[in-house]
Each structure stands twice: as structure tokens, then as C-alpha cells.
C-alpha positions as CSV (number, residue, x, y, z in Angstrom):
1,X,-19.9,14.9,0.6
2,X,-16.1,15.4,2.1
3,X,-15.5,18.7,3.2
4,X,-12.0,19.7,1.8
5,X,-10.8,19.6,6.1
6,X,-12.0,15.9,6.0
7,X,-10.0,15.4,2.5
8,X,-7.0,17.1,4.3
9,X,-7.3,14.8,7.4
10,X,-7.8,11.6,5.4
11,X,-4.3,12.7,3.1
12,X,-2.1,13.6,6.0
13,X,-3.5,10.3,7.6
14,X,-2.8,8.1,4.9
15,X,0.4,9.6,4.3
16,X,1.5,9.4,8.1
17,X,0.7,5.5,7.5
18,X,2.5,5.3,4.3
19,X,5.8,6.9,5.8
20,X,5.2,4.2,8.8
21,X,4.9,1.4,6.5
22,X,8.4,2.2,4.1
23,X,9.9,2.8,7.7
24,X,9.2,-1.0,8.5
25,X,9.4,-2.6,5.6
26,X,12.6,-0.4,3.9
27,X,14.6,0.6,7.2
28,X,14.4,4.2,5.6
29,X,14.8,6.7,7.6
30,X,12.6,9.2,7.9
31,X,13.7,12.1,5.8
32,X,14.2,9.4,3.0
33,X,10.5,7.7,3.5
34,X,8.7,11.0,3.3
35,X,10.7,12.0,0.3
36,X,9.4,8.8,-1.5
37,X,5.5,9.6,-0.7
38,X,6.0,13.3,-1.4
39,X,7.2,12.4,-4.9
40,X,5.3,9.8,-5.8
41,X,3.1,9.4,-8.7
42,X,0.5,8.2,-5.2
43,X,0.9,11.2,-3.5
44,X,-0.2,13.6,-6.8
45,X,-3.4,10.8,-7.0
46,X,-4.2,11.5,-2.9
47,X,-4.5,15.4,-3.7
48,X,-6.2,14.4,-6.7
49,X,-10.2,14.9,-5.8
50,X,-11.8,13.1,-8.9
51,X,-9.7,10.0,-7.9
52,X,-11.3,9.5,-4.5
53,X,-8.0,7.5,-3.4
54,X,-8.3,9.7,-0.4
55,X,-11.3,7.8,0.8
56,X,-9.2,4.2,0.6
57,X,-7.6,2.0,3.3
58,X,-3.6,3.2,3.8
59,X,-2.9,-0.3,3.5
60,X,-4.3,-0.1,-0.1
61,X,-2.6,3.1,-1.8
62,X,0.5,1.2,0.2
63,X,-0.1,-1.1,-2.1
64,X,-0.1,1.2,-4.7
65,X,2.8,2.8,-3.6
66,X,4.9,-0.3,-3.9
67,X,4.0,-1.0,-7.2
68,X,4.8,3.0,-8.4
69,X,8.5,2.3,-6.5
70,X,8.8,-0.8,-8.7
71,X,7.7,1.0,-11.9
72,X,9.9,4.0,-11.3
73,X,12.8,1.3,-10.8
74,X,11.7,-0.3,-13.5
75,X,11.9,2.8,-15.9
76,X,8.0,3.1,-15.7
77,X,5.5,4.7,-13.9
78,X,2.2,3.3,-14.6
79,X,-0.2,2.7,-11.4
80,X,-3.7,2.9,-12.6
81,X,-6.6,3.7,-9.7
């Protein structure tokens, strides 16, 4: 069982890595990058304890991430975990 430090470690790590990744791939600056994870539909799914996405790979709720940009452009929001 995840004790809710080891949830809070796991978030702020995979949102450290997502801010990192739209920094690389977006040339966002900082303010801007962590303003896009904060508000994303990703973010409320990370704090979200039934979901578990806490326990995945940054590189895969990146992925999600992307595809929640694209649907927000889009005029949708519809990532599924």
C-alpha cells in the first residue's frame, strides 16, 4: 500500500518530469509549462487516488498529457486512463 508521502513524492516527481518534458519539446518557459500541468485534465487524474496514474512511468502520463493539450485545442478533453 502507498502511504499518502509516497503518493506525494511519486506526484511532485512526475510532475517535475512533465514540466521538463514541455520545456524540451515546447520551448515554454517555465512559468508557462507548469501552468499547463497544473491545469490539466492529467494533473486532477495524478491527485486522483482510485486512478493509480500516480504509480505510472512520467514518460507515460507525458503521453497523456499530450494528447489532453491536443483535445483541449481541439475543443475536447477526453483522455481516458
Amino acid at each position: 500500500m502507498t502511504t499518502s508521502a509516497q503518493k506525494d513524492f511519486l506526484i511532485s516527481h512526475i510532475v517535475d518530469k512533465l514540466t521538463e518534458f514541455l520545456l524540451l519539446d515546447n520551448d515554454m518557459e517555465l512559468a508557462d509549462a507548469l501552468n499547463v500541468v497544473y491545469h490539466s485534465r492529467v494533473y486532477l487524474l495524478l491527485q486522483d487516488e482510485d486512478s493509480f496514474l500516480y504509480a505510472q512511468s512520467p514518460s507515460y502520463v507525458y503521453e497523456l498529457l499530450k494528447k489532453d493539450m491536443d483535445d483541449v485545442k481541439d475543443g475536447r478533453s477526453n483522455v481516458n486512463v
